[in-house]
C-alpha positions, 0 to 999 in steps of 0.5 A: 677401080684402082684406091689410093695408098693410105696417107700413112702409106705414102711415100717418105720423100726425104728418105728416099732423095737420100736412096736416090744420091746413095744409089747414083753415088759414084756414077754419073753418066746420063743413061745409067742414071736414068735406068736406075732412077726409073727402076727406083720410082716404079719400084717404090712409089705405089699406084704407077703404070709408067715411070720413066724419060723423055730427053731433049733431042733435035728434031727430024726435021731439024728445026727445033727439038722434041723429046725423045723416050729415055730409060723408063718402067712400064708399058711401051710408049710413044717415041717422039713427042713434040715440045708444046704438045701433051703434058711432057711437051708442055712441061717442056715449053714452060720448063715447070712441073705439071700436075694433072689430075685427070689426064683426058680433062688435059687439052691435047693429052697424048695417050700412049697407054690408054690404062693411064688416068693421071699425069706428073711430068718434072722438067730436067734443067741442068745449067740452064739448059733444058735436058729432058723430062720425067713423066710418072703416070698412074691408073688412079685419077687424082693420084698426085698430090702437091706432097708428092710433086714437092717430094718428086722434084726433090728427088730430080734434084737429087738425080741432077746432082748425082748426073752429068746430063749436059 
C-alpha cells in the first residue's frame, strides 16, 4: 500500500519553478531540457513511478500525428501512442491538462506499467503549436491534487520558456 506525503511534505512549487529556470538557464535545446527536467521531477517530487516525455511527431502512416516517447524517468514505456487514445493522446487532442485519479476508472487508459494507479498529463504548447506531452505517473490512487496540477504546469511553464521546442 503506497501513502501519500504529508501535506507539509508536499512539494514547494514556486521554489521549484525557480530550480527549473536556474537548471535550464543557459540552454535551450529541446532533448537536453527534456532529460533534465525529467530527472528534476523524479528526483523531487515524492510517490512517482514514471516522469517523462511524449513529443508530437508525424505518424507511420503519414496521415496525422502521435506522440512519440521523449527523455523520461522510470520503467520502459510504450513507443507510440495515438492522438485521442489514453490520458496522453487525449490531453493531446483537447490540448488541456488531465488529471486522473484512479487511471483503470479512464476510458481506454493505456497501461504501459501495470504498477502505475494515478495519472497527470500537461500538454507542451509553444507558439501555438502543440509540441508534445508531460506524463507523471504514481502507484498512489488519488495521488494528484488541484495544487499540484497548478504547480506542475507552472513548472512546463517554466521549461517552455527556458526550451526551444519549435
Amino acid at each position: 500500500m503506497h501513502i501519500l506525503p504529508a501535506a507539509s511534505a508536499r512539494p514547494d512549487y514556486a521554489m521549484l519553478v525557480k530550480q527549473v529556470a536556474s537548471i535550464l538557464e543557459g540552454e535551450r535545446d529541446l532533448v537536453a531540457n527534456a532529460s533534465q527536467f525529467s530527472a528534476f521531477v523524479y528526483d523531487t517530487i515524492a510517490d512517482l513511478n514514471w516522469a517523462g516525455f511524449y513529443l508530437a511527431r508525424p505518424n507511420k502512416a503519414g496521415t496525422g500525428e502521435e506522440l512519440l516517447v521523449g527523455p523520461f524517468q522510470g520503467k520502459v514505456a510504450c513507443a507510440r501512442i495515438p492522438f485521442g487514445r489514453g490520458v496522453c493522446g487525449a490531453a493531446a487532442s483537447t490540448r488541456a491538462t488531465i488529471l486522473v485519479p484512479d487511471v483503470h476508472a479512464f476510458p481506454g487508459h493505456i497501461a504501459c506499467d501495470s504498477a502505475s494507479n494515478a495519472e497527470i498529463v500537461i500538454p507542451l504548447v509553444q507558439n501555438g503549436k502543440l509540441v508534445g506531452v508531460f506524463d507523471i505517473d504514481s502507484p498512489t490512487l488519488e495521488r494528484f491534487t488541484l495544487a499540484d496540477q497548478a504547480g506542475l504546469e507552472a513548472m512546463i511553464g517554466a521549461f517552455l520558456a527556458a526550451t526551444d521546442c519549435t
